[in-house]
N, C-alpha and C positions, 0 to 999 in steps of 0.2 A: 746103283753107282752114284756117288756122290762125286762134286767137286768143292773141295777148298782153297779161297782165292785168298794169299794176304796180300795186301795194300801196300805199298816203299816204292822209292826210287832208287833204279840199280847202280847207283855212282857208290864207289868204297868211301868216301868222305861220308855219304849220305848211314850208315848202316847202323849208329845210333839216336838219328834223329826221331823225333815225337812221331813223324810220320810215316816210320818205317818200321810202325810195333808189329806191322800186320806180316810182313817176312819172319819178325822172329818169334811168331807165333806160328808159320809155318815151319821155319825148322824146328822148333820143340816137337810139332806133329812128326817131323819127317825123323828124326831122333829117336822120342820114345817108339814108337810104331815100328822103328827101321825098313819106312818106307825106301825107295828105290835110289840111286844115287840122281842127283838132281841131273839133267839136261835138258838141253836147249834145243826148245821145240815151241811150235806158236807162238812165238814172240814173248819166250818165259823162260823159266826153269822149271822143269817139269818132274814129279816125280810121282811114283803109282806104289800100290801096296792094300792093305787090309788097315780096318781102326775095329776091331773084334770079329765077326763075318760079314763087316760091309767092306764092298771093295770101292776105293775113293781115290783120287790124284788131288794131287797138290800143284799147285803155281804160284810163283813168284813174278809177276807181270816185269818186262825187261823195257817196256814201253812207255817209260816213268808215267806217274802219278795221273797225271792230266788226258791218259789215251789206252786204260787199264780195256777201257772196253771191246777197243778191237782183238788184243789176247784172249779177253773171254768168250768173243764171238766164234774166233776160229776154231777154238778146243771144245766149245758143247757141239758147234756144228760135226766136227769130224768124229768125235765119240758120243754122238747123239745121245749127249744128257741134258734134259728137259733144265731149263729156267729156276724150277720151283726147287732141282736137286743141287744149285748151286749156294755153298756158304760163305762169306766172304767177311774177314776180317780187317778191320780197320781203325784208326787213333778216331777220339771224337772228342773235343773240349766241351763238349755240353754236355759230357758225363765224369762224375766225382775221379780223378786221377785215383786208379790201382782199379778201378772199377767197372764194369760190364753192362751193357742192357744185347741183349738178344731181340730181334726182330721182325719181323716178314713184312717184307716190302715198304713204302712209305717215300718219304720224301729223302731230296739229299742229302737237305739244311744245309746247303753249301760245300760239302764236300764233292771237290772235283774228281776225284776216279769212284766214288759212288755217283755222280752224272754221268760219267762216260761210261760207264758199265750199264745203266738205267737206259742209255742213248744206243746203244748196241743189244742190248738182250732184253729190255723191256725192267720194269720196278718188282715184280713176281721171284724172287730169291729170299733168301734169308741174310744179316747181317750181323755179326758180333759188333758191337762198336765197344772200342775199351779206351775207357776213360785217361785223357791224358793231363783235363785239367784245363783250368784256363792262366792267361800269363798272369803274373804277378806284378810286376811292372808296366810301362805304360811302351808295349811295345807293339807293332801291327803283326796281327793273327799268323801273318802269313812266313814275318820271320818267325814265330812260337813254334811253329809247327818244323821247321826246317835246321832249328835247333836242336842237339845233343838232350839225350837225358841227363838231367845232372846225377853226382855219381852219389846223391842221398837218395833219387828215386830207383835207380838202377835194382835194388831188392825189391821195391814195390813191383817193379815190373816183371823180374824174378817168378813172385811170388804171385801174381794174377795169373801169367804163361804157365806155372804149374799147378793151380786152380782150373782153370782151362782143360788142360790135360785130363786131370783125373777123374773131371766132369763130361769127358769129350763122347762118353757113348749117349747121354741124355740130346746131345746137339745132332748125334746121329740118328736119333730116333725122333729130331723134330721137337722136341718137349722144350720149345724155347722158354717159358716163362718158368719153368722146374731148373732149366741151367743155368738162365742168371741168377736165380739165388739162390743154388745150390753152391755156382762159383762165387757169389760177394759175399757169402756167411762162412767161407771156410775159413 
């Protein structure tokens, strides 16, 4: 059993900003797969299903950004999946915008719902981080991230979320370093 965690904050203003890639890489899961209709359970959106014959849930943390951890604490404790079976998706500006590194555990580098998830369940997970780029202007990190994608990136992002996809049994099989460059060379 696997869990997929994307990363956003659940305000509707919030649902194309740079920091809410990590939901619309869970509905792409929850879409192609025709996972479960999403509900609201542990402090999320929850939805269950198959990604080939692993069975996996998905969540959307409803705990914004800053407190992702206690949702994921509640949902491996009650369906007792190990740490190591959790993958978690999320924006990361210290990687090339449209771009991917896959990971196992490490540090946060300042991303706050990757600390608060490390502060509740321990560093022992997996992590997509996809590339959102860093600002271009001289503006603080913290509005970049809570900013819209502008609508020139909007196909890159497209086009990563369905890179992702068609690579997603390699990430269920743990073969991190085969799926990010399996997903940055399509």
């Amino acid at each position: 059993m696997l869990l997929f965690v994307g990363l956003g904050n659940p305000t509707p203003d919030s649902e194309n900003n740079r920091h809410n890639v990590g939901f619309k890489i869970i509905d792409s899961i929850n879409k192609k797969f025709g996972l479960s209709k999403q509900k609201p359970k542990f402090k999320g959106l929850l939805t269950t299903g198959n990604v080939g014959d692993q069975k996996v849930y998905a969540i959307k943390p409803l705990t914004f950004m800053n407190n992702s951890g206690i949702c994921i604490r509640e949902l491996i404790e009650y369906f007792k999946i190990d740490a190591e079976d959790v993958i978690v998706f999320h924006d990361d500006l210290d990687v090339e915008f449209g771009k991917i590194k896959a990971k196992y555990g490490g540090s946060s580098a300042g991303h706050n719902g990757i600390a608060s998830i490390d502060k509740f369940i321990g560093k022992e997970y997996s992590r997509v981080r996809i590339g959102i780029g860093k600002p271009k202007e001289n503006i603080k990190v913290g509005d970049f991230v809570l900013q819209n994608f502008d609508e020139d990136e909007m196909p890159g992002i497209e086009k990563i979320s369905n890179n992702i996809i068609e690579s997603i049994s390699l990430l269920v099989d743990k073969k991190l370093d085969l799926f990010s460059s399996t997903v940055n060379n399509k």
